[in-house]
DRENGUFI-200621 format. One record per residue: residue in one letter; x negated, y, z negated of N, C-alpha, C in turn. Coordinates in steps of 0.001 Angstrom, whole numbers, plus 500000, padded with zeros to 6 digits. Layout:
BEGIN
AXYZXYZXYZ;...
This chain:
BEGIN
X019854302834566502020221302461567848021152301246567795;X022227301379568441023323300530568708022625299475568978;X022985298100568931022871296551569684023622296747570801;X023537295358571689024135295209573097025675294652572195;X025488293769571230026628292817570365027322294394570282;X026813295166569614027795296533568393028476297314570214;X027449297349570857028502298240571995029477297776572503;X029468296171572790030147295486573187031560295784572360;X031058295145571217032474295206570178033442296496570141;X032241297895570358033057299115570149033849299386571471;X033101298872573002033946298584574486035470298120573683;X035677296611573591036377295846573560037574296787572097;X037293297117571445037587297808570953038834298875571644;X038250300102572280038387301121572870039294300357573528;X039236299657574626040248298907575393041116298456574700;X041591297585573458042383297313572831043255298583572279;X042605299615571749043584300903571365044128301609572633;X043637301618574148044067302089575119045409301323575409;X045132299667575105046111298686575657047447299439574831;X047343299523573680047978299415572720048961301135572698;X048123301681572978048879303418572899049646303158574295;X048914302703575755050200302302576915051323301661576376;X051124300661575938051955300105575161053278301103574429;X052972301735573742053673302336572607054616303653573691;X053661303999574741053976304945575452054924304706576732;X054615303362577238055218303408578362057073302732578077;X057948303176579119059362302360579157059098301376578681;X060250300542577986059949299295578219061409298658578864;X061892299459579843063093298834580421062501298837581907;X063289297978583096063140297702584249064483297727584830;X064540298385586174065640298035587044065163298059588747;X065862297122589265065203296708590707066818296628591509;X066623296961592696067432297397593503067183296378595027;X067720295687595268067787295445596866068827294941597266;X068677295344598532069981294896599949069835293866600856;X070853293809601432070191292802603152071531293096603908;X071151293120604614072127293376605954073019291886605814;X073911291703606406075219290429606786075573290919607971;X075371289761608952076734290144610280077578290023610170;X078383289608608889080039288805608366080279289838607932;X081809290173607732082634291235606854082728290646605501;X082752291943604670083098291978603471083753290646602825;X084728290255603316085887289281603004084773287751603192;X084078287899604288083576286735604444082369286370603674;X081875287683602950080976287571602245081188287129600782;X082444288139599903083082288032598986083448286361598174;X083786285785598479083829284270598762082219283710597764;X081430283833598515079959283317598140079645284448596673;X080175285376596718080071285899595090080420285739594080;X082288285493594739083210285626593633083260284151593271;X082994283313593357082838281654593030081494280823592740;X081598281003591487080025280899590744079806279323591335;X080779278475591919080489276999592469079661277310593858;X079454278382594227078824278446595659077405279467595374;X077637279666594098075881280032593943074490279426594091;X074678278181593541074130276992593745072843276805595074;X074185277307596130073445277296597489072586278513598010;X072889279552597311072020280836597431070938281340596537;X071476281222595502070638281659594353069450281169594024;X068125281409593792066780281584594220066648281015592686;X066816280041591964066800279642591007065396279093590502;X064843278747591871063280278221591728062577279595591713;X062820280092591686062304281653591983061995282325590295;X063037281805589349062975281874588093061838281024587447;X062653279967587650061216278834587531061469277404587970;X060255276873588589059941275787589615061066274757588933;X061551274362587910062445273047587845063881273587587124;X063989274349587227065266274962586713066309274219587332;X067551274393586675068732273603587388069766274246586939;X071252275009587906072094275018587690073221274382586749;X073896275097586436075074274875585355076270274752585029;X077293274536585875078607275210585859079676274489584665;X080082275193583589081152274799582878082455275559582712;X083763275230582882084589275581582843084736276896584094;X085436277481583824086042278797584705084542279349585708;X084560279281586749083891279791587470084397280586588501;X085275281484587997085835282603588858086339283579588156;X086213285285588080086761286014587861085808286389586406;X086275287371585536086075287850584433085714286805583111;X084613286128582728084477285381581666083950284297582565;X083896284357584017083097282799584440081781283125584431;X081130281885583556079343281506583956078694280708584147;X077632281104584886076372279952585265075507279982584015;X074992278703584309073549278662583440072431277711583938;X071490278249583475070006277556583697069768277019583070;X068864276099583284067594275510581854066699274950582708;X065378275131581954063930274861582997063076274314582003;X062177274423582238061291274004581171060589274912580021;X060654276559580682059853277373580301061149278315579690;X061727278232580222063222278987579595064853278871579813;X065780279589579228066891278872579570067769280232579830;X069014280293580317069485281529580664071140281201581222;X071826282440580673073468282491581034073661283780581715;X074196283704582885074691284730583749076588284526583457;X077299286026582864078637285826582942079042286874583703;X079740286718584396080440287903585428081191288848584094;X081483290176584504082029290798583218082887291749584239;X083260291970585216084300292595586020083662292139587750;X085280292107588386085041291370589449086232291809590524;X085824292448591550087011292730592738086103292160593862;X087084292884595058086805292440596175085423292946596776;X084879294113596248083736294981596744082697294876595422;X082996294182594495082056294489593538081743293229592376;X080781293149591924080953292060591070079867292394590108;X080099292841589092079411292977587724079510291740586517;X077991291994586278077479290444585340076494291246584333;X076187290101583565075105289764582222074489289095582309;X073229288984582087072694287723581909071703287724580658;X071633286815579807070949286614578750070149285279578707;X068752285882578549067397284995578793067231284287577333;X067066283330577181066606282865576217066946283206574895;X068498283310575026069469284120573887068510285136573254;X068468285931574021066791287074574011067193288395574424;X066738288129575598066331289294576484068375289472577771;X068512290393577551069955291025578141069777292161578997;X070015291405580453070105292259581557071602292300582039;X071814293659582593072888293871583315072466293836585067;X073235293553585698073372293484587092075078293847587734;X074938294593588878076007294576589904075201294537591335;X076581293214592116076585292929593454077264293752594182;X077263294544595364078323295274595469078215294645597086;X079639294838598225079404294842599160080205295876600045;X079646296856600932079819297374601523080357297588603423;X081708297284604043081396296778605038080758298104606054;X080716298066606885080563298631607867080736298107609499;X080699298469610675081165297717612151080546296812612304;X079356296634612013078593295426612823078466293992611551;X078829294702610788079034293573609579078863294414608121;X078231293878607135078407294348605715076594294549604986;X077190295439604194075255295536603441075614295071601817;X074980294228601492075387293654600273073462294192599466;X074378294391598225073448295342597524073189294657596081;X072288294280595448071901293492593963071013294861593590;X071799295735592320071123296178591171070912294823589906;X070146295326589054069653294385588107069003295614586903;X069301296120585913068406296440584928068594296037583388;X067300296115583270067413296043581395065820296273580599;X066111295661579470065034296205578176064260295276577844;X063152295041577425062404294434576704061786294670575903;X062581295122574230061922295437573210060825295784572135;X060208294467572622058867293789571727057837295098571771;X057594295619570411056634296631570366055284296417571251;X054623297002571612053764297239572398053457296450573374;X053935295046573690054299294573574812055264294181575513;X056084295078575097057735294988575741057289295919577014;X056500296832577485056872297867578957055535296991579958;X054772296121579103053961295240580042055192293659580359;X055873293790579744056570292306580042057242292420580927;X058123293850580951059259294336581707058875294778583472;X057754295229582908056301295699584625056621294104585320;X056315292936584533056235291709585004057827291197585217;X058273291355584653060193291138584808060087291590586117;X060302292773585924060842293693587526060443293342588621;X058903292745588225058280292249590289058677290957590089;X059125289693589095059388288702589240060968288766589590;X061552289839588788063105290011589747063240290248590526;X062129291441591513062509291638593036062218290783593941;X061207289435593602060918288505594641062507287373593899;X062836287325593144063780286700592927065280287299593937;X065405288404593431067021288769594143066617289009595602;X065537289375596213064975289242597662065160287999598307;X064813287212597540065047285230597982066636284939597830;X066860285386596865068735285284596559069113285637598071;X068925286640598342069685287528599241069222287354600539;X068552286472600921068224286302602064068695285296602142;X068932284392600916069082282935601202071180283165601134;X071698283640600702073148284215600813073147284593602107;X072642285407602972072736285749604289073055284760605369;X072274284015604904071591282461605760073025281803605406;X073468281546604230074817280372603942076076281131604927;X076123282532604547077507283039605075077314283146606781;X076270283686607445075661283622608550075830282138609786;X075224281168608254075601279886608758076633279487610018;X077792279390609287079252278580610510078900279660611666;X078709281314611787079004281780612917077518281466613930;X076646281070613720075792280512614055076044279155614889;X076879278246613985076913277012614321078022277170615512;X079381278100615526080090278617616317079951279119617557;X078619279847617331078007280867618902077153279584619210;X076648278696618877075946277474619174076495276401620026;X078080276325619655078730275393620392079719275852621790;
């Protein structure tokens, strides 16, 4: 007859080879998708994308992590401009890698690590514009790379959700202050 100690061990056990075969089995890439409406046109939106000096004011950087701080060196416009982070817990470079008026495709690399792709796109339409943040990528690490990436993806969608609300709010801003006066 088994002990309470021997069942225990063979539980804890069983759970560890379950952890471990999810592991082996599941993706280990993530991609997250969101929008937000703008009452501004395209053009007025474009501006706050294409000029990595006005990210600053949108970008949900605490959202990454609580003391993080913006970066800007050299070229911050067009093809080859980037931001960067550094926090306490990690550090990170976003470079734009193609850039028009409707679209803006980037990189970003975590902790000279982990390499996500992202595109901004904006779309107008009459009553204003729908601006759209894809984001995907991989997280390698054998058997806990598709549990890291599970955790990536919901920490990126409350991230580009805060981005993008808080971008709404900056460009939104003056016509606000305009219909105000």
């Amino acid at each position: 007859m088994l002990t309470a100690l021997e069942k225990l061990l063979k539980i804890l056990v069983l759970i560890l080879l379950v952890f471990i075969l999810f592991g082996l089995v599941l993706p280990p890439s993530y991609q997250v998708q969101r929008s937000v409406d703008i009452t501004s046109s395209p053009a007025q939106i474009a501006p706050w994308l294409q000029d990595l000096n006005k990210w600053p004011k949108w970008l949900a950087v605490q959202q990454i992590e609580d003391r993080a701080q913006l970066q800007l060196y050299g070229k911050t416009q067009g093809v080859g401009a980037h931001i960067n982070w550094l926090g306490d817990n990690s550090r990170g470079e976003l470079s734009i890698t193609h850039s028009s008026a409707e679209q803006l495709e980037f990189q970003v690399l975590i902790n000279d690590e982990y390499l996500s792709r992202g595109t901004i796109s904006i779309q107008g339409y009459t009553q204003g514009s729908k601006v759209t943040w894809q984001q995907r990528g991989e997280i390698t690490i054998p058997v806990l790379g598709p549990y890291l990436a599970w955790l990536a993806e919901h920490q990126l969608q409350n991230t580009i959700t805060h981005s993008l609300n808080n971008l709404r709010t900056q460009v939104e801003l003056p016509e606000l202050k305009n219909s105000d006066a």
